[in-house]
C-alpha positions in Angstrom: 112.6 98.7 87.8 112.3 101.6 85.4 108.8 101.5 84.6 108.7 101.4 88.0 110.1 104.9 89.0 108.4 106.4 85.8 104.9 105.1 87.6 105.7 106.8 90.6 106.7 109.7 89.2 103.9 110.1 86.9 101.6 109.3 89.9 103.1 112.1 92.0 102.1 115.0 89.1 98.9 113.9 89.0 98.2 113.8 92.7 100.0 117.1 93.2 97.7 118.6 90.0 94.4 117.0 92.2 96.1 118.5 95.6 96.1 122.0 94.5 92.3 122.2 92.9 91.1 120.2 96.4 93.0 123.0 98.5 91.7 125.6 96.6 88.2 124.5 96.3 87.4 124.4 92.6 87.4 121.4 90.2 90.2 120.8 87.8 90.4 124.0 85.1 89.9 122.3 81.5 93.3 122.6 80.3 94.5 120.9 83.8 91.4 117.8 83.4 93.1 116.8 80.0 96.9 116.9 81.1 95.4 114.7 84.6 94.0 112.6 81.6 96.7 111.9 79.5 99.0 111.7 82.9 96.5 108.6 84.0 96.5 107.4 80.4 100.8 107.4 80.6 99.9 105.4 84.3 97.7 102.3 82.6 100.2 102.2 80.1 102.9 101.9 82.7 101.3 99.7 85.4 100.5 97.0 82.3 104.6 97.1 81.6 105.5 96.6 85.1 102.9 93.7 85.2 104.7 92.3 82.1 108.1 92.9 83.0 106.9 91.3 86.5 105.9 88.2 85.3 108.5 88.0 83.3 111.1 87.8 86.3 109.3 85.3 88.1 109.1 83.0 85.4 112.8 83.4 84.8 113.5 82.9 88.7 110.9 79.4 88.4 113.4 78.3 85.6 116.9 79.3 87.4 115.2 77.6 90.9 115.2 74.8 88.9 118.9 75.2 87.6 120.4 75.7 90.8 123.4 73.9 91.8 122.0 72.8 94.9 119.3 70.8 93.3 118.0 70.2 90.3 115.1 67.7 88.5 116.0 66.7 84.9 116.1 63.7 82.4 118.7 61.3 83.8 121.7 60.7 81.5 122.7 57.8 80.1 124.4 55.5 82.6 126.3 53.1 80.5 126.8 52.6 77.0 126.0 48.9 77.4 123.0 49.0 80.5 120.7 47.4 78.2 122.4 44.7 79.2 122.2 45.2 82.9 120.5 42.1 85.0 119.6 42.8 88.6 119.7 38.9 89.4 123.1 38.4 87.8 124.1 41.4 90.4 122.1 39.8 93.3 123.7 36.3 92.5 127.2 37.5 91.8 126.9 39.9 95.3 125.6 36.5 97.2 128.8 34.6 96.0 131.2 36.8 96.0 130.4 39.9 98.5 131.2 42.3 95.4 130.0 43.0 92.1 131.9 42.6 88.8 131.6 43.5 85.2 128.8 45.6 84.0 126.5 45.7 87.3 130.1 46.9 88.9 130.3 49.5 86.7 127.0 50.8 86.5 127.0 50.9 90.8 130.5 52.8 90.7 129.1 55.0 87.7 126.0 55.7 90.1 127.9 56.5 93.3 130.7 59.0 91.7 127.5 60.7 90.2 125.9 61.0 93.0 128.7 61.7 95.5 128.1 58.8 98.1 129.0 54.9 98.5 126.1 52.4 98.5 126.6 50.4 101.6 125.8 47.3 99.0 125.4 48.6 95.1 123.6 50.8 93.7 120.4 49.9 91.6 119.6 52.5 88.9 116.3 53.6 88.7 116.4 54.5 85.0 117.0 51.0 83.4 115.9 50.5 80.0 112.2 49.2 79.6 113.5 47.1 76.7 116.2 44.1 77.1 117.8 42.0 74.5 118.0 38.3 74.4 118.3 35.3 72.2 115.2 34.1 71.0 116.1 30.2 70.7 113.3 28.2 71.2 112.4 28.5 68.0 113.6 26.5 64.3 115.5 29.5 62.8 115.1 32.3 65.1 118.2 31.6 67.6 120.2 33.8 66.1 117.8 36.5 66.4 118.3 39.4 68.7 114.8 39.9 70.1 113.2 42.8 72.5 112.2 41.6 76.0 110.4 44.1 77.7 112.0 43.8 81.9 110.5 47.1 83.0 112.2 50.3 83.5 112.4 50.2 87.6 110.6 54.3 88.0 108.1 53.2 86.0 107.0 50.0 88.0 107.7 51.8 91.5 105.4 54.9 89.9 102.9 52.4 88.7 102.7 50.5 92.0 102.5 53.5 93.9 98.8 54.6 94.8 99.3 58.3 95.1 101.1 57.9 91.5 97.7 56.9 90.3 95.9 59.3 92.1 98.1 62.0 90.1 101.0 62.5 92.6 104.4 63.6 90.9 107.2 61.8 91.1 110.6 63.7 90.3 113.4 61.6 90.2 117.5 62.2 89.6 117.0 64.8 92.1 120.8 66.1 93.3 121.3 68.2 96.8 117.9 69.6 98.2 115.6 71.0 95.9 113.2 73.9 96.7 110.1 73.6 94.2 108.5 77.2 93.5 104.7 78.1 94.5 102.9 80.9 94.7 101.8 81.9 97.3 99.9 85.7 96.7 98.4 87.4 93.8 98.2 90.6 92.3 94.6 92.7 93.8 92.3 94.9 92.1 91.3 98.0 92.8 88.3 100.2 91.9 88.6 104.1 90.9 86.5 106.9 91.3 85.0 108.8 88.5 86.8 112.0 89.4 90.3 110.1 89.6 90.3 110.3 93.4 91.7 106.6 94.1 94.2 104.9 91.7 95.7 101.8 91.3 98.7 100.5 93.6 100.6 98.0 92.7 100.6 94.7 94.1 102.6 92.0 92.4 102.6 87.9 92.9 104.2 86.5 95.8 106.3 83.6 95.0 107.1 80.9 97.9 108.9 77.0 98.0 108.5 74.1 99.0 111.4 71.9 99.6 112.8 68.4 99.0 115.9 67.0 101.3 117.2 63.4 100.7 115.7 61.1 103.7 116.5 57.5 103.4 113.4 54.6 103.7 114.6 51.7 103.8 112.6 47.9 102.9 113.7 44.3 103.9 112.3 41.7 101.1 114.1 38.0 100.9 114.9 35.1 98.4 116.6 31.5 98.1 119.9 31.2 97.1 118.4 28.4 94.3 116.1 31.3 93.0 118.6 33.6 92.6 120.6 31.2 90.4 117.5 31.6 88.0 118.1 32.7 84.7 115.5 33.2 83.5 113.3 36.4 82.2 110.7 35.6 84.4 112.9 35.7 87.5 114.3 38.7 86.2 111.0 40.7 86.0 109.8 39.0 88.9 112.4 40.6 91.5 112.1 43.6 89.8 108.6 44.0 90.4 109.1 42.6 93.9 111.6 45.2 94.7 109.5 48.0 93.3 106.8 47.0 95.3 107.9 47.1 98.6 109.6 50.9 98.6 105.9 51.6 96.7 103.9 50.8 99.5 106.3 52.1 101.8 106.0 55.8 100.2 102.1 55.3 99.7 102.0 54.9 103.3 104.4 57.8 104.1 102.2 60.3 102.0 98.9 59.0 103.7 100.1 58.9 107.3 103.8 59.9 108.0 104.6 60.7 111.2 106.8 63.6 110.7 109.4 63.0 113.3 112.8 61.7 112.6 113.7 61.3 109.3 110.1 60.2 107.9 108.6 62.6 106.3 104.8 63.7 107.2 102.0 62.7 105.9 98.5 64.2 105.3 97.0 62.6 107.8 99.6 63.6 110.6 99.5 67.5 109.5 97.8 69.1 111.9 97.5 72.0 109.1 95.0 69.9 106.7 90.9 70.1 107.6 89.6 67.9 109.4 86.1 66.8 109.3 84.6 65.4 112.6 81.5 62.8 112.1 81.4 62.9 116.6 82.3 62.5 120.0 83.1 58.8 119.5 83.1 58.3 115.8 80.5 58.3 113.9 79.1 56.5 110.3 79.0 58.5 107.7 76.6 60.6 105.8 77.1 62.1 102.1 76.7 65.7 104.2 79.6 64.9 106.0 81.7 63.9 102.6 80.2 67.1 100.8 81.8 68.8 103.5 85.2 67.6 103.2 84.7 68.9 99.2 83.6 72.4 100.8 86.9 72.9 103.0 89.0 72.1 100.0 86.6 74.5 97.6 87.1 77.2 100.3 91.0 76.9 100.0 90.5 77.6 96.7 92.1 74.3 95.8 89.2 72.5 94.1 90.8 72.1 90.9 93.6 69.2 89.4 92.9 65.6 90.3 90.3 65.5 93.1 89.4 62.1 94.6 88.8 59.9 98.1 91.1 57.6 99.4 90.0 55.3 102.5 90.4 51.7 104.2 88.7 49.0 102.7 86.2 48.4 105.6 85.6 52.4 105.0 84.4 51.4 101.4 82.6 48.8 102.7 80.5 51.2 104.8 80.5 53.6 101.9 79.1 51.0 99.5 76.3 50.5 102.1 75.3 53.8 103.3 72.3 55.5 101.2 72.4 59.4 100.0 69.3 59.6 102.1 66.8 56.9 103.6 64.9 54.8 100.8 66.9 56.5 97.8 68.7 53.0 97.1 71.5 55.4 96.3 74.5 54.6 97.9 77.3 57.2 98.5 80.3 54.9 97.1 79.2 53.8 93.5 81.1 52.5 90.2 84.2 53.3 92.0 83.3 56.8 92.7 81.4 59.4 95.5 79.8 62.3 94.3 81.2 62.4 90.9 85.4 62.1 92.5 87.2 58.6 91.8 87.3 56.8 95.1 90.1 54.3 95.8 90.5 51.9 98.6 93.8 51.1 100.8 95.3 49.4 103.7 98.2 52.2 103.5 95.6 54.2 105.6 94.5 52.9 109.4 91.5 51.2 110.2 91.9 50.9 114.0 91.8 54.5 115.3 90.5 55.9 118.3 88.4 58.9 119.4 86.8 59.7 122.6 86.6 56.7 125.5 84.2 54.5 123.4 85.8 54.8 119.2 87.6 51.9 118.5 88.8 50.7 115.1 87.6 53.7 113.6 88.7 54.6 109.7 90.4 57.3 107.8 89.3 59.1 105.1 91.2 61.7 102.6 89.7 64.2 100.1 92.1 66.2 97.9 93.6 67.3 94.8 96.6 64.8 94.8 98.4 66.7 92.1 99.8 69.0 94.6 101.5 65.7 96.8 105.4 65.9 95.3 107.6 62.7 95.8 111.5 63.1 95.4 114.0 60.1 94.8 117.3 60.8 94.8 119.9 58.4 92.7 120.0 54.8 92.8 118.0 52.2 95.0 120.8 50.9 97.5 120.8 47.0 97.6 122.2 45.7 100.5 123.0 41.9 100.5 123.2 39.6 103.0 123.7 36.0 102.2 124.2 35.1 106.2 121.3 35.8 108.7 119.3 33.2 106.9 121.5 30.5 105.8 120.6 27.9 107.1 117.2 28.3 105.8 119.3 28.2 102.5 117.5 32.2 101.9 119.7 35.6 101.2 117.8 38.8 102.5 117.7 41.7 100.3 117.7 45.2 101.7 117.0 48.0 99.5 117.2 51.7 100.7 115.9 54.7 98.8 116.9 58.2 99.2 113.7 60.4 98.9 111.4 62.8 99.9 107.5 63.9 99.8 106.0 67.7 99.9 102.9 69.2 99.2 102.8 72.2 97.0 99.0 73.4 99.2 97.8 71.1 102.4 94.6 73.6 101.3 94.1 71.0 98.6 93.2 68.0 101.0 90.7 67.4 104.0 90.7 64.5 106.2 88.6 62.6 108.5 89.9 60.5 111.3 86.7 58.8 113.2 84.8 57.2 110.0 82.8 54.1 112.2 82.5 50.8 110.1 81.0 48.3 112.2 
């Protein structure tokens, strides 16, 4: 960097003008204190232009991270002219009866899998279908030949709006291609103090920028109808197994970013990083106490990380105990109130456990997490893969449906949560 050199060499006159008055044991003459001046003057100027120019690069290696080939997060294309039209029964049905797709649903899957570079081991679901659907309105004197708006749901939305940690204020990224490496940063710039006499000067420091990636792992969800459902035509049915389907990869992701193991494919989750603070309540478990919760705020206001969406998440039985547990004795203030603790929303889920163990007397103890869950990242990569299988259950006259989602979940700081893992409830 030019500005960079010019510092430096700038920096070196100076010091050497300093050098000689220090060796010969006299202060700087009055002709030498104004060039040392106007040399430290040309040094401000300098350092501010290498902190511009600085910035300037990282934000222009943030937006080519972003652009690589190797992965990339964007606004989906358009898959099909016509995918307004697209019915995920009619695909289900016409898969049941004749172990194939045809017609538009065929040529949305094949459109799906030459864009993303793979073959669905059934067909592929896209995620981006329109909210809106068309259909004839004919129920009504006059209005049959009307074209009117149905609204189906667009699948991301009703898997985002299912999710938990969506409503928390995870991010989901979707249309992901090829792993993705999500820039953070990870040091800052530091500030010195200088002497009167120009003694100490100003190094340079610049921000250190680090990632955090995103690789394609597949979950997968097993979810089952009747053959004399599927034959449904109806909107109803339609929205219905949308929903359905959206539901079950939801909970399976909300469960993955509370408590994923970490080994195999499945990513980890909060609870499983040994890396996020944990807050004991004791030996065996303990109830709770707002000091203890206050606490959990503190590690996360230490990290520096107390900023974004902030909010609790336990089990139900931990609200429960929540709801009943005072500030302090006689207050008739209870640390879980109007859906909130200490001024944070506060949520309530099975996704977390309520039968943990801790010491040789906890049992059935409860989990608790504190956090900024703007910093939890959730990547899905091309369509939902929809497996049918018409035989397992036939004679129960049922088809089972498996779907299987390529995807991903990071945290941009595990500063930004705490945890505790012995909350007693009973």
């Amino acid at each position: 960097m030019k500005y960079t050199d010019q510092y430096k060499t700038k920096l070196a006159e100076a010091r050497q003008m300093h050098t000689l008055a220090e060796t010969e044991g006299r202060d700087l003459t009055a002709d030498e204190q104004t060039a040392f001046n106007q040399i430290m003057d040309e040094c401000d100027k300098l350092a501010m232009l290498i902190q511009q120019t600085t910035k300037l690069e990282q934000a222009e290696a943030v937006e080519a991270s972003l652009k690589q080939s190797q992965g990339r997060i964007s606004r989906p294309e358009p898959i099909h002219t016509d995918v307004e039209r697209y019915s995920l029964v009619r695909a289900l049905r016409t898969f049941t009866e004749k172990g194939r797709l045809d017609g538009l649903e065929a040529e949305v899957s094949d459109e799906l899998a030459k864009k993303s570079g793979r073959s669905p081991q059934g067909f592929f679901l896209p995620l981006d279908l329109p909210i809106q659907k068309y259909g004839n309105l004919d129920s009504t004197t006059g209005a049959g030949g009307l074209n009117t708006r149905v609204d189906y749901g667009n699948f991301i939305d009703l898997l985002r709006n299912k999710m938990l940690v969506n409503q928390l204020g995870a991010r989901v990224l979707s249309d992901l291609n090829g792993t993705v490496q999500i820039p953070k940063q990870t040091g800052g710039a530091t500030a010195y103090w200088i002497n009167a006499d120009g003694g100490a000067t100003i190094t340079i420091s610049n921000q250190t920028i680090g990632q955090v990636p995103l690789a394609p792992n597949t979950v997968g969800a097993l979810t089952a109808y009747t053959r004399a459902f599927l034959k449904q035509t109806s909107m109803d049915v339609e929205s219905f197994v949308r929903n359905d389907l959206a539901t079950v990869v939801a909970l399976e992701m909300d469960r993955v970013v509370f408590n994923g193991s970490g080994s195999g494919s499945e990513p980890e989750g909060i609870l499983q990083n040994s890396s996020v603070t944990t807050v004991a309540l004791g030996l065996e478990g303990d109830y709770p106490t707002f000091a203890k919760l206050v606490e959990m705020e503190t590690a996360v206001a230490v990290a520096n990380a107390d900023i974004g969406r902030l909010a609790y998440v336990t089990t139900p039985a931990g609200r429960g105990i929540l709801k009943t547990t005072e500030i302090a004795d006689n207050t008739a203030r209870f640390i879980w109130e109007n859906n909130s603790i200490n001024g944070y929303a506060a949520y309530a889920t099975n996704q977390l456990p309520s039968d943990l163990e801790k010491g040789s007397y906890g049992e059935n103890l409860s989990s608790v997490i504190y956090g900024n869950w703007d910093d939890v990242l959730i990547g899905l990569w091309g369509g939902l893969d929809v497996v049918v299988n018409p035989y397992t259950n036939d004679a129960a006259g049922s088809v089972r449906i498996t779907v299987m989602q390529e995807t991903d979940v990071a945290f941009r700081h595990l500063g930004s949560f705490s945890k505790c893992v012995d909350l007693k409830t009973a």
